[in-house]
KENULUM-197809 format. One record per residue: x, y, z negated of N, C-alpha, C in turn; residue number from 1. Coordinates in steps of 0.1 Angstrom, whole numbers, always signed. Each point is the difference from the previous one (the first is absolute). Layout:
# residues N
+-------+-------+-------+-------+-------+-------+-------+-------+-------+-----+
:    nu :    nv :    nw :   cau :   cav :   caw :    cu :    cv :    cw : num :
+-------+-------+-------+-------+-------+-------+-------+-------+-------+-----+
:     X :     Y :     Z :     X :     Y :     Z :     X :     Y :     Z : NUM :
...
+-------+-------+-------+-------+-------+-------+-------+-------+-------+-----+
***
This chain:
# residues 229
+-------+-------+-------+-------+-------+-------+-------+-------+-------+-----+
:    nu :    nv :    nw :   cau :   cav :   caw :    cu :    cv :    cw : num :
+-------+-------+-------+-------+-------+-------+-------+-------+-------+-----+
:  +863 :  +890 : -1130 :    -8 :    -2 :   -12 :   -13 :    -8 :    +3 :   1 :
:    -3 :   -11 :    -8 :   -13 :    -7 :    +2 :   -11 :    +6 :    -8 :   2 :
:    -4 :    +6 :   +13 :   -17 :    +8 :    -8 :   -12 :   -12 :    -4 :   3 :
:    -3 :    -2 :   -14 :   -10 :    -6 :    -3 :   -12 :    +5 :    -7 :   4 :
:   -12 :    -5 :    +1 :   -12 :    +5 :    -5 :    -3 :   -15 :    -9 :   5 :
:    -8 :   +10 :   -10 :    -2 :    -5 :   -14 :   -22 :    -7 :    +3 :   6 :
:    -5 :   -12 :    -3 :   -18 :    +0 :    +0 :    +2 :    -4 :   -11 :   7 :
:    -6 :    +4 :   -11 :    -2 :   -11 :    -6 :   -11 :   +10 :   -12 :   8 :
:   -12 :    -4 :    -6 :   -11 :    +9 :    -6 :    +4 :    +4 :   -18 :   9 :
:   +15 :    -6 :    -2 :    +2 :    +3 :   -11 :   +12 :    +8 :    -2 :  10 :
:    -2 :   +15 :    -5 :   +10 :    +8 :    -3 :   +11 :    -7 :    -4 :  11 :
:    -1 :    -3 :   -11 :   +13 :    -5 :    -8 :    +9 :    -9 :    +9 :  12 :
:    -8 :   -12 :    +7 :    +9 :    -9 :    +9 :    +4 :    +6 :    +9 :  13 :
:    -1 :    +7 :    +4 :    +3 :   +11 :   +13 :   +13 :    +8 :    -6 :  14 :
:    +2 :    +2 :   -10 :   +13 :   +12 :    -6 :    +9 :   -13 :    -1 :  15 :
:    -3 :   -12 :    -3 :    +7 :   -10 :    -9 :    +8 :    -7 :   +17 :  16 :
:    -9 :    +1 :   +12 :    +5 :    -8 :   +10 :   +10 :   +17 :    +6 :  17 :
:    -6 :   +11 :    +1 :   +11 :   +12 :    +5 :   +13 :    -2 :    -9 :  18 :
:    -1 :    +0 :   -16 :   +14 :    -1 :    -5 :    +7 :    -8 :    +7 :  19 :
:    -5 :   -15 :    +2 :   +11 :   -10 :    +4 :    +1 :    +1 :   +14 :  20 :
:   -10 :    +4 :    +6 :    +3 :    +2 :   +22 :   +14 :   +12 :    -5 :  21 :
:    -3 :    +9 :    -8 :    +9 :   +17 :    +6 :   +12 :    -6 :    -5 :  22 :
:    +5 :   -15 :   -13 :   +10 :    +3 :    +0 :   +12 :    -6 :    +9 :  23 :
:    -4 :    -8 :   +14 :    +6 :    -2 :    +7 :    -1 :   +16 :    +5 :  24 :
:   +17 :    -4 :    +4 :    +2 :   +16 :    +8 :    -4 :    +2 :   +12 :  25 :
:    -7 :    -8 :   +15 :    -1 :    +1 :    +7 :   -15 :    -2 :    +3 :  26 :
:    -9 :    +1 :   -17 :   -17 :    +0 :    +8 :    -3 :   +14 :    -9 :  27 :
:   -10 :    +4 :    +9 :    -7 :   +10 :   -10 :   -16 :    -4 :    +5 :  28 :
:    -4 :    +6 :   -13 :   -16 :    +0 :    +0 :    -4 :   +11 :    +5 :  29 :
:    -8 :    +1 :   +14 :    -4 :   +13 :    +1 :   -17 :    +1 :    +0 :  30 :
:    -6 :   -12 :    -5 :   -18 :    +5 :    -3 :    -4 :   -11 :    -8 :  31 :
:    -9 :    +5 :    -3 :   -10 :    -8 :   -12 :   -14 :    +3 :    +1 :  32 :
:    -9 :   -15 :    +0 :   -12 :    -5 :    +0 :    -4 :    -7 :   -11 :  33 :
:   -20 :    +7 :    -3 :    -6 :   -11 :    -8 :   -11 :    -6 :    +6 :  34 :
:    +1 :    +3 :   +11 :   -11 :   -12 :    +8 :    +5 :    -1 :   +15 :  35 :
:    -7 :    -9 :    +0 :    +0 :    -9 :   +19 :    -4 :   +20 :    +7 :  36 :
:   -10 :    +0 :    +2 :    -6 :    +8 :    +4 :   +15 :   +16 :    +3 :  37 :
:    +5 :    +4 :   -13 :    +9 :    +8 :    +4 :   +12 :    -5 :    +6 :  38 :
:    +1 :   -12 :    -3 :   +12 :    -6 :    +8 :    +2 :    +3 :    +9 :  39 :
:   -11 :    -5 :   +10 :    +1 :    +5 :   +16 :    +1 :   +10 :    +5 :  40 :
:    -5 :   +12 :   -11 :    -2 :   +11 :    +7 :   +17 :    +7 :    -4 :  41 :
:    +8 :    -3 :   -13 :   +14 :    +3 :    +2 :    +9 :    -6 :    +6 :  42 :
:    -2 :   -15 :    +3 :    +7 :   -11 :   +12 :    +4 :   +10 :   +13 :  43 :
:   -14 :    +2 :    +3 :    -1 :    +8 :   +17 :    +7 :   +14 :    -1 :  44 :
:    +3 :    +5 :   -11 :    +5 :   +14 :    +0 :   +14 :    -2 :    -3 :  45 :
:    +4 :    -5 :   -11 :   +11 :    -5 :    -1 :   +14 :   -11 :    +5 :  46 :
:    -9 :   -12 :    +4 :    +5 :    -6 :    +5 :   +15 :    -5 :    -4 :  47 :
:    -4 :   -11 :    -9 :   +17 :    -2 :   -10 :    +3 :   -15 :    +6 :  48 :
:   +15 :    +1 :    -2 :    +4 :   -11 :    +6 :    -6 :   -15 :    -8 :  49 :
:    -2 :    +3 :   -14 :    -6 :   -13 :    -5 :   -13 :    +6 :    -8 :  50 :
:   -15 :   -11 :    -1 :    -7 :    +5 :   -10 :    +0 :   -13 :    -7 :  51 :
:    +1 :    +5 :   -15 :    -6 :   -13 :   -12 :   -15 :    +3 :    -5 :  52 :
:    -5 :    -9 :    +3 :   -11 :    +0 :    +0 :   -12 :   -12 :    -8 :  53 :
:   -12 :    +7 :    -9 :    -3 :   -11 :    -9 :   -13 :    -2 :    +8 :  54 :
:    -5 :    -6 :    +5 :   -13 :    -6 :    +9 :   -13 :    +3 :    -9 :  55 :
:    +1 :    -7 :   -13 :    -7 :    +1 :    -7 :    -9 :   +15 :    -9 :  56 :
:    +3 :   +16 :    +7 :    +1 :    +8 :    -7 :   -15 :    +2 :    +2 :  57 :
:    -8 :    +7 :    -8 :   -12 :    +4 :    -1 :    -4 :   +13 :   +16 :  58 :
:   -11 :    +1 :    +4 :    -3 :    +9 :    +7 :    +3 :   +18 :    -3 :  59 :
:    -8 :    -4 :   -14 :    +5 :   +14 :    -3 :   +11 :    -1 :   -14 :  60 :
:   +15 :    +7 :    +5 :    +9 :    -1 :    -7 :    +2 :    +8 :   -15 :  61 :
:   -10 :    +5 :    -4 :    -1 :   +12 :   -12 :    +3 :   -16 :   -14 :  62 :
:    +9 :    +4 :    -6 :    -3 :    -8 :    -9 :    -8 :    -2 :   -13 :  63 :
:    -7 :   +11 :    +3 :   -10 :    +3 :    -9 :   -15 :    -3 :    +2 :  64 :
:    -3 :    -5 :   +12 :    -9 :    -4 :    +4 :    -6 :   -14 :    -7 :  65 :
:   -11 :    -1 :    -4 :    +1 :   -14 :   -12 :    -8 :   -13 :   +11 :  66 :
:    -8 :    +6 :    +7 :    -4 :   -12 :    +9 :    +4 :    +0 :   +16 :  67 :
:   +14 :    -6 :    +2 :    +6 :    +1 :   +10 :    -7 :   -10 :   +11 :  68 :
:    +2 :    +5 :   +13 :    -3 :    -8 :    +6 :   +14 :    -6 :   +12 :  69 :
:    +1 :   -13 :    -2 :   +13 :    -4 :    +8 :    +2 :    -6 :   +12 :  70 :
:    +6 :    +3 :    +7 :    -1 :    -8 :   +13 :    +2 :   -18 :    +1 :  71 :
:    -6 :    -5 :    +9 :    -1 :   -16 :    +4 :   +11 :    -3 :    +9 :  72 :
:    +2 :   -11 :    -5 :   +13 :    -5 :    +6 :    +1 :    +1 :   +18 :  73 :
:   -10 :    -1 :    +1 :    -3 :    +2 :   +17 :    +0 :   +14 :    +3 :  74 :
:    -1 :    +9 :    -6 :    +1 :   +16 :    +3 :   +13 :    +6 :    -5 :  75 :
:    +8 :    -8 :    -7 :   +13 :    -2 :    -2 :   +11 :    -3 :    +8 :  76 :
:    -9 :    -9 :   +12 :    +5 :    -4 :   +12 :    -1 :   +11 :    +9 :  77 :
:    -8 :    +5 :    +1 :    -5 :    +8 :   +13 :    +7 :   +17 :   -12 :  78 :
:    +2 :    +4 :    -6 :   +10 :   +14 :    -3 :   +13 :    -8 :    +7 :  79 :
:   +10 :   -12 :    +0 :   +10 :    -2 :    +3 :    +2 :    +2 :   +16 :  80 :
:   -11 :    -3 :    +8 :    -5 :    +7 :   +14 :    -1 :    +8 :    +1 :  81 :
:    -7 :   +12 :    -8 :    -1 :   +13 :    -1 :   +15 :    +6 :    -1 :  82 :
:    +8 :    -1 :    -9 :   +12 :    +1 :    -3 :   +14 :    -6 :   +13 :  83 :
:    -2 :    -8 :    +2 :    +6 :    -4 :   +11 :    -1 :   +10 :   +13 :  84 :
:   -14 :    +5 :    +2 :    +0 :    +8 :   +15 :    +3 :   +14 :    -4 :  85 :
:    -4 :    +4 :   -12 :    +5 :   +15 :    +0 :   +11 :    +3 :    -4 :  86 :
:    +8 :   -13 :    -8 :   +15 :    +3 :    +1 :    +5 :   -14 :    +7 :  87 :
:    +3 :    +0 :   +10 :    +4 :   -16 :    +1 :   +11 :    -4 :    -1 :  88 :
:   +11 :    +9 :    -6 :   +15 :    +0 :    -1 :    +3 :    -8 :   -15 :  89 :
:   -12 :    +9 :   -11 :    -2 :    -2 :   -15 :    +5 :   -17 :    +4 :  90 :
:    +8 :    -3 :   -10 :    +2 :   -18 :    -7 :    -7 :    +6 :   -13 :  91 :
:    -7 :   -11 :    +1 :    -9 :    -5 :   -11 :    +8 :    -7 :   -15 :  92 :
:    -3 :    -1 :   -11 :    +5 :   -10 :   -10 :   -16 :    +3 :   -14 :  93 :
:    -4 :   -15 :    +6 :   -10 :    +2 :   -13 :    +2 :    -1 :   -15 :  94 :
:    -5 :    +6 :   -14 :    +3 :    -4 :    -4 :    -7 :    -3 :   -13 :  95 :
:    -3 :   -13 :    -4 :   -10 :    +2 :    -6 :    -6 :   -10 :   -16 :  96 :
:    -9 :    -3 :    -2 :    -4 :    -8 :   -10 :    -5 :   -14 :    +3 :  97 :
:    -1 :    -2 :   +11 :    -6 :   -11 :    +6 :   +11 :    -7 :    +2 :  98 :
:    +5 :   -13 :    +4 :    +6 :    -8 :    +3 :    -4 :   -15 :    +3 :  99 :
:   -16 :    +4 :    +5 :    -9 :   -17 :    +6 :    +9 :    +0 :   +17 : 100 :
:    +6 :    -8 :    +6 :    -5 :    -1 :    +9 :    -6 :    +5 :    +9 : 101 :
:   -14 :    -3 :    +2 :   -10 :    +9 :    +8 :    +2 :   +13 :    -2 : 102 :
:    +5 :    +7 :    -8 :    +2 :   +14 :    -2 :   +15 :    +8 :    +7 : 103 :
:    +6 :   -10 :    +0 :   +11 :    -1 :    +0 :    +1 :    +5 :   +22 : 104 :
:    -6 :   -12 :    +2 :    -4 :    -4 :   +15 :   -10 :    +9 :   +10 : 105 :
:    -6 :    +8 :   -10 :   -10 :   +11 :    +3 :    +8 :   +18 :    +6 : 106 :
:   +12 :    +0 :    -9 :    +8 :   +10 :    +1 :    +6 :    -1 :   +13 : 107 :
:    +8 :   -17 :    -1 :   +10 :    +0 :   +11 :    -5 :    -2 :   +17 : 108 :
:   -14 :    -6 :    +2 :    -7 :    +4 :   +10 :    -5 :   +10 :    +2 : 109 :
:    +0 :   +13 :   -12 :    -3 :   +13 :    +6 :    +9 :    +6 :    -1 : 110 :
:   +14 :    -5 :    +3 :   +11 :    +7 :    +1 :    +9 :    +5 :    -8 : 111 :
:    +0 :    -4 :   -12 :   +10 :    +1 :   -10 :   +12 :    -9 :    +4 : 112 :
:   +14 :   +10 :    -2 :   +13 :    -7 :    +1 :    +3 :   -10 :   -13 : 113 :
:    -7 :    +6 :   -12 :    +8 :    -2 :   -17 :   -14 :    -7 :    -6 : 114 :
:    -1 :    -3 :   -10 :    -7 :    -8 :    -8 :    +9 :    +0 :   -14 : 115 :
:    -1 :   +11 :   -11 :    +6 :    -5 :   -14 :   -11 :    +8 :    -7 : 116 :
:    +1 :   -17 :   -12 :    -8 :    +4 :   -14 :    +5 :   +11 :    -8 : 117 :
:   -12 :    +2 :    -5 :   +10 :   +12 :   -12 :    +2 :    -6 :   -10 : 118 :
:    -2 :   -11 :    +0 :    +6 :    -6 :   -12 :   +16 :    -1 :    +2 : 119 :
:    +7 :    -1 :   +11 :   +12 :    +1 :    +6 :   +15 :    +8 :    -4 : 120 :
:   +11 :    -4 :    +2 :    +7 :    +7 :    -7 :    +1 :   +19 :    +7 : 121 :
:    +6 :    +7 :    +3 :    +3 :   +14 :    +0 :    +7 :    -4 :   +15 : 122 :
:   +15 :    -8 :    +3 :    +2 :    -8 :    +8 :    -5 :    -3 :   +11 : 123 :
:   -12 :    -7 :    -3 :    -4 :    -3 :    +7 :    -7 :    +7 :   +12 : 124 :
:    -9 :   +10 :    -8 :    -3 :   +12 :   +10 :    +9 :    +9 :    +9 : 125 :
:   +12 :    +1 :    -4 :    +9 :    +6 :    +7 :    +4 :    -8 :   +10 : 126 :
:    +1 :   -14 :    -3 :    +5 :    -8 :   +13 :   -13 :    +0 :   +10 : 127 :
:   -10 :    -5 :    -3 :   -16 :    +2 :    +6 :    +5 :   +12 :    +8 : 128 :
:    -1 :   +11 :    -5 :    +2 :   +12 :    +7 :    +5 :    +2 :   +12 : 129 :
:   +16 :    -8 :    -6 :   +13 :    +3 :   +14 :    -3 :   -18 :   +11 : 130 :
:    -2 :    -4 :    -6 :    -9 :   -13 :    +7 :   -12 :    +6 :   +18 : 131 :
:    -4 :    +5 :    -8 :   -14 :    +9 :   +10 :    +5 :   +10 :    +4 : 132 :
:   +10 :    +7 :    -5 :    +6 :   +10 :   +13 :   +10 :    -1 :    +7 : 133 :
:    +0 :   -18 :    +2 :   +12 :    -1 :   +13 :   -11 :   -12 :    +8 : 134 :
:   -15 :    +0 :    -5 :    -7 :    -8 :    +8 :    +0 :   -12 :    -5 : 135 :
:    +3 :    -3 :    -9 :    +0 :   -14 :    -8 :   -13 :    +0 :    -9 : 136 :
:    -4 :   -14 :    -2 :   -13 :    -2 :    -6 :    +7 :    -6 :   -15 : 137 :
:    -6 :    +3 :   -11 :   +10 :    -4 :   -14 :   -18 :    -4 :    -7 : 138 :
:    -1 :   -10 :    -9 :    -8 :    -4 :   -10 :    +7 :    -1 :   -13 : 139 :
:    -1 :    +6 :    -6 :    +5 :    -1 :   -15 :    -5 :   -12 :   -10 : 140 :
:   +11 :    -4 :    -5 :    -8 :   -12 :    -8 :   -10 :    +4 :   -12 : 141 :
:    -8 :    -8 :    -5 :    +5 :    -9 :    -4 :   -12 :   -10 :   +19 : 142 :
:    -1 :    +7 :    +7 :   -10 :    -4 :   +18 :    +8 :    -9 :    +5 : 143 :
:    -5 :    -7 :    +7 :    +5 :   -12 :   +10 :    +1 :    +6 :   +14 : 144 :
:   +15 :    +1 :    +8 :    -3 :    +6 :   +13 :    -7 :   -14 :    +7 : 145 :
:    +2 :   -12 :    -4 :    +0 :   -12 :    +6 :   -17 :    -6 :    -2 : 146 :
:    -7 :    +4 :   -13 :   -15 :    +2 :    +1 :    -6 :   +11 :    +8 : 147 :
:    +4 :   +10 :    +1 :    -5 :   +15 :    +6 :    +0 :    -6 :   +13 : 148 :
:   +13 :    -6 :    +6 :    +0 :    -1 :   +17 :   -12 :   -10 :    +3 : 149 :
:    -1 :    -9 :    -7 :   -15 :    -9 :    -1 :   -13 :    +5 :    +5 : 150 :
:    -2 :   +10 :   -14 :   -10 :    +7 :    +3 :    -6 :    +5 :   +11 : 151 :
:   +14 :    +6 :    +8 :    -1 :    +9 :    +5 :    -1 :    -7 :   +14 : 152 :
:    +1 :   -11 :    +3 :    -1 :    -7 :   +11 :   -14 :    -7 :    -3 : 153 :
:    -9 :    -2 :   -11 :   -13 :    -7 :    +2 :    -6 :   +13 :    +2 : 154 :
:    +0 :   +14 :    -5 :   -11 :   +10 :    +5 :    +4 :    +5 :    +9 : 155 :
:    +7 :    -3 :    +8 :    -1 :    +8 :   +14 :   -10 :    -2 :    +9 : 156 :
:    -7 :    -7 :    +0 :   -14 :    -4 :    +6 :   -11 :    +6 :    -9 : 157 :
:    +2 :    +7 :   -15 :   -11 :    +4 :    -8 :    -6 :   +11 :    +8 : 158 :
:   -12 :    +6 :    +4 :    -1 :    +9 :    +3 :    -4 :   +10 :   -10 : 159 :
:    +1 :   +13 :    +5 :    -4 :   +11 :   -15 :    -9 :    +2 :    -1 : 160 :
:    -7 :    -2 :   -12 :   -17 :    +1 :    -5 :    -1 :   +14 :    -6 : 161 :
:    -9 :    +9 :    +8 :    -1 :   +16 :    -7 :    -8 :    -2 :   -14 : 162 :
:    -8 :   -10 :    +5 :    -8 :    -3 :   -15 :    +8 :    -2 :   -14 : 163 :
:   +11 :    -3 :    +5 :    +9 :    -4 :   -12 :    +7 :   +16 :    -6 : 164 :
:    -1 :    +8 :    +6 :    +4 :   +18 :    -2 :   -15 :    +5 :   -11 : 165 :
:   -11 :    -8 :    +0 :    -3 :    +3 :   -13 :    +0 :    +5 :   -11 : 166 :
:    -5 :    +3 :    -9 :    +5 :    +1 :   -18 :    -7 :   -11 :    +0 : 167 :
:    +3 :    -1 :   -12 :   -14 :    -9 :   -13 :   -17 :    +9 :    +3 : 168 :
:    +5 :   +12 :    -5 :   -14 :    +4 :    -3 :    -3 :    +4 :   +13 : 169 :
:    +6 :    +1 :   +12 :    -4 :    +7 :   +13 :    -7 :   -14 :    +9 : 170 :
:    +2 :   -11 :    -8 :    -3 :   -14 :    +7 :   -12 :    -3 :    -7 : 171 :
:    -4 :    +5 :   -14 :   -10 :    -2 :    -6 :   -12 :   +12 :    +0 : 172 :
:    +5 :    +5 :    +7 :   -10 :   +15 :    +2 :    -3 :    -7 :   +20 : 173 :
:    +8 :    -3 :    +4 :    +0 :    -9 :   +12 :   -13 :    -7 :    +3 : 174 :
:    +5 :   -14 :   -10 :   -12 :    -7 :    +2 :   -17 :    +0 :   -12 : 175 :
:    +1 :   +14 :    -8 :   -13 :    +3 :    -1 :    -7 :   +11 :   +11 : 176 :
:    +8 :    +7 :    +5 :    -5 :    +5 :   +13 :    -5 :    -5 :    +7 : 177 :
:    +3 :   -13 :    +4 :    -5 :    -7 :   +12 :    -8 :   -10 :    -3 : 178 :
:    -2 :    -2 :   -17 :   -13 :    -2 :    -4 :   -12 :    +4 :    +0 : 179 :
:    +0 :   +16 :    +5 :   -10 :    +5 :    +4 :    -2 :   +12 :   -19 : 180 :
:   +10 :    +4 :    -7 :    -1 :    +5 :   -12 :    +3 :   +16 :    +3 : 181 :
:    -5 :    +9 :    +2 :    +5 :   +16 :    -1 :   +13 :    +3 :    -7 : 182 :
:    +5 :    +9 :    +1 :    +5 :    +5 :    -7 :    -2 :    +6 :   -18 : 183 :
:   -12 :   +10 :    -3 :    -5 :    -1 :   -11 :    +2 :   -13 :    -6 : 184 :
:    -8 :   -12 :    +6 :    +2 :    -9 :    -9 :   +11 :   -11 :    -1 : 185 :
:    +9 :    +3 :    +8 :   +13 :    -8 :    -2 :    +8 :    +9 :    -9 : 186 :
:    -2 :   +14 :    -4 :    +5 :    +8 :    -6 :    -4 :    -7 :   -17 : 187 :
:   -14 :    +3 :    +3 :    -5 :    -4 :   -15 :    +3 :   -14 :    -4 : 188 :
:    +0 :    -8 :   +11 :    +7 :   -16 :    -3 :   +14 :    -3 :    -6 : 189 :
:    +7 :    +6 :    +6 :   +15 :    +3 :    -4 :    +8 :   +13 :    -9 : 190 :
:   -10 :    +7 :    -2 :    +2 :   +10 :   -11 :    +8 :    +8 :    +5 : 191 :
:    -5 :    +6 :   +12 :   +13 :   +10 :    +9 :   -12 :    +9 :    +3 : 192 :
:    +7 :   +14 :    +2 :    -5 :    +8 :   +12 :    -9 :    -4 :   +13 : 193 :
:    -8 :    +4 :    +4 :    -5 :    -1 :   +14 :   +12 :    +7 :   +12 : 194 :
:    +2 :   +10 :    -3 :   +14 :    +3 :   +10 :   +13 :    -3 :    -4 : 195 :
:    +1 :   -11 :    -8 :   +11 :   -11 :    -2 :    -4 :   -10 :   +11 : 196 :
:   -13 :    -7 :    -2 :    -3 :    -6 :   +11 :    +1 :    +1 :    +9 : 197 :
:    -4 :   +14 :    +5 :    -1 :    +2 :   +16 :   +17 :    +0 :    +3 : 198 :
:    +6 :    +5 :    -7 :   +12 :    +4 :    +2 :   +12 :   -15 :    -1 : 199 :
:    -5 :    -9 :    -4 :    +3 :   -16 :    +7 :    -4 :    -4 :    +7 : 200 :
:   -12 :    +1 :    -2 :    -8 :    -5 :   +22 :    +9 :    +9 :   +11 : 201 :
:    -1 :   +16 :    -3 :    +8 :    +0 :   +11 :   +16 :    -3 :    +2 : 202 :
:    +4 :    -3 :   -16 :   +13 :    -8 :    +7 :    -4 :   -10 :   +10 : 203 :
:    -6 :   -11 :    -8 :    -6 :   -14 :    +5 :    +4 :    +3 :   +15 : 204 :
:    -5 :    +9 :    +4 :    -8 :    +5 :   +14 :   +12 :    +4 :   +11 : 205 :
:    +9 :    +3 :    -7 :   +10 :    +7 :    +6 :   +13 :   -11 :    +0 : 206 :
:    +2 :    -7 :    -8 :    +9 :   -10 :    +2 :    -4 :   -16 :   +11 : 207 :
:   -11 :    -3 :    -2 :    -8 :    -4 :    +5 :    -7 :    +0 :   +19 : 208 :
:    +6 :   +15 :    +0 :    -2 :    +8 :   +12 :   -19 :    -3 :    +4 : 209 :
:    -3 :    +6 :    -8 :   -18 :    -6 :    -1 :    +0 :   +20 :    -1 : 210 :
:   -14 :    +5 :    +6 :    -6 :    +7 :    +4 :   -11 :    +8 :   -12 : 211 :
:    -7 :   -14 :    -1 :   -17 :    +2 :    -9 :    +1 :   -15 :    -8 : 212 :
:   -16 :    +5 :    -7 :    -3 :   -16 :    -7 :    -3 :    -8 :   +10 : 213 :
:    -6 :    +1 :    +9 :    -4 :    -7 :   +11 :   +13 :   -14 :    +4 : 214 :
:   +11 :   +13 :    +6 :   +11 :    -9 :    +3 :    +0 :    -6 :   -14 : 215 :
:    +5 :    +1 :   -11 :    +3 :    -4 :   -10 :    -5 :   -18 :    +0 : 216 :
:   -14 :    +6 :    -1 :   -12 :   -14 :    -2 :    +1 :    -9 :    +9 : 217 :
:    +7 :    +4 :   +15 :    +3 :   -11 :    +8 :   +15 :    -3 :    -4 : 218 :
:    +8 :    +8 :    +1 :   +13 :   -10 :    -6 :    -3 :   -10 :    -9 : 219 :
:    -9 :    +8 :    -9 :    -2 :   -16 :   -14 :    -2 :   -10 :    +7 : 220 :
:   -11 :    +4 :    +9 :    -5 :   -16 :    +8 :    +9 :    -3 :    +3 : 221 :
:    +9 :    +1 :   +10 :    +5 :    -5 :    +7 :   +15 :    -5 :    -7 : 222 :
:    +5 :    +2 :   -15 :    +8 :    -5 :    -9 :    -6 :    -9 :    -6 : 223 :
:   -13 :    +1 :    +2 :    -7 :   -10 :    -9 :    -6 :    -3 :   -15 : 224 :
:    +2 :   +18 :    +0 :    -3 :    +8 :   -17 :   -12 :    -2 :    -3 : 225 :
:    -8 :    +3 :    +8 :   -17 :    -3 :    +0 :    -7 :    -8 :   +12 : 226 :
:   -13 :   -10 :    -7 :    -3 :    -2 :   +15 :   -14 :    +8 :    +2 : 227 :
:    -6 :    -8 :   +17 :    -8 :   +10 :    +8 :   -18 :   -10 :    -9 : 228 :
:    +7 :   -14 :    -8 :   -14 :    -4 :    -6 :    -6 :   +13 :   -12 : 229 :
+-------+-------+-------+-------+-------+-------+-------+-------+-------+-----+
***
């Protein structure tokens, strides 16, 4: 029996992809995720021969939550590392809303076997599926394997930018920090909390692998965020 695990942050698509995985007779679903975050922690415990998985899911998976905060495509990269070492058996098949290219090429260098849209037929996922559990790499149309291989030969020399594992607002809470602005008043500037603030600096801080504001204020320099005039 092919044990598969379900990511994806929306209930409904998640019943709609188990109906059609259970009705082959040889896969079963045995777990279900609504964020990155629990993924890993059921991957490592469970350990299923395939996961489908949406890159794109919010941090925190409650669907009721109205201001989500969602992972970056670069920290999308680095869970498929995470994922890879604590189960390294798991085949991968992403599956998702995106269909650029670059998106496309982001998965398959962090180790994804599969790549299908959900705009895609039913089909299609099931071949994706048996595709990546005999080690095969599958792209689902309407993707180019013949653009992807491209890609994938000009960024291999890209190196990974942590900076790019940002949010929006964790990059703009970023560079008013290192403007020399508090917290209180980046709070009052942006109409958030003060321990909203702090509580994105120290992401900042932590993805970043930065310590204090100190380090902070020299990384700027030294990216070139602020100068020393």
């Amino acid at each position: 029996m092919v044990r598969i695990f379900l990511a994806d942050d929306h209930q409904v698509v998640r019943q709609g992809f188990r109906f059609l995985l259970e009705s082959e007779p040889d896969f079963e679903v045995v777990g279900e995720a609504s964020d990155l975050i629990e993924t890993l922690d059921l991957i490592a415990h469970l350990m299923p021969h395939v996961l489908i998985l949406d890159l794109t899911m919010p941090r925190d998976g409650d669907e009721h939550v109205s201001d989500k905060s969602y992972f970056t495509r670069a920290e999308g990269l680095k869970i498929l590392t995470d994922i890879r070492k604590c189960s390294p058996d798991t085949r991968i098949v992403i599956l998702s809303m995106h269909t650029d290219e670059a998106y496309v090429l982001q998965a398959l260098r962090g180790g994804a076997l599969a790549y299908v849209s959900k705009q895609s037929d039913a089909t299609v996922l099931i071949h994706a599926v048996r595709e990546a559990l005999h080690g095969r790499r599958y792209i689902g149309p309407p993707l180019s394997e013949k653009a992807i291989e491209a890609y994938i030969e000009r960024s291999n020399e890209t190196p990974f930018d942590s900076f790019e594992t940002l949010t929006a607002r964790e990059r703009e809470i970023f560079h008013l920090t290192v403007k020399g602005e508090s917290a209180p008043d980046i709070g009052r500037l942006l109409g958030i909390s003060q321990r909203t603030v702090e509580t994105h600096r120290s992401n900042c801080m932590r993805k970043l692998q930065l310590h204090n504001q100190f380090e902070m204020y020299r990384y700027a320099i030294q990216r070139g965020f602020v100068s020393l005039d």
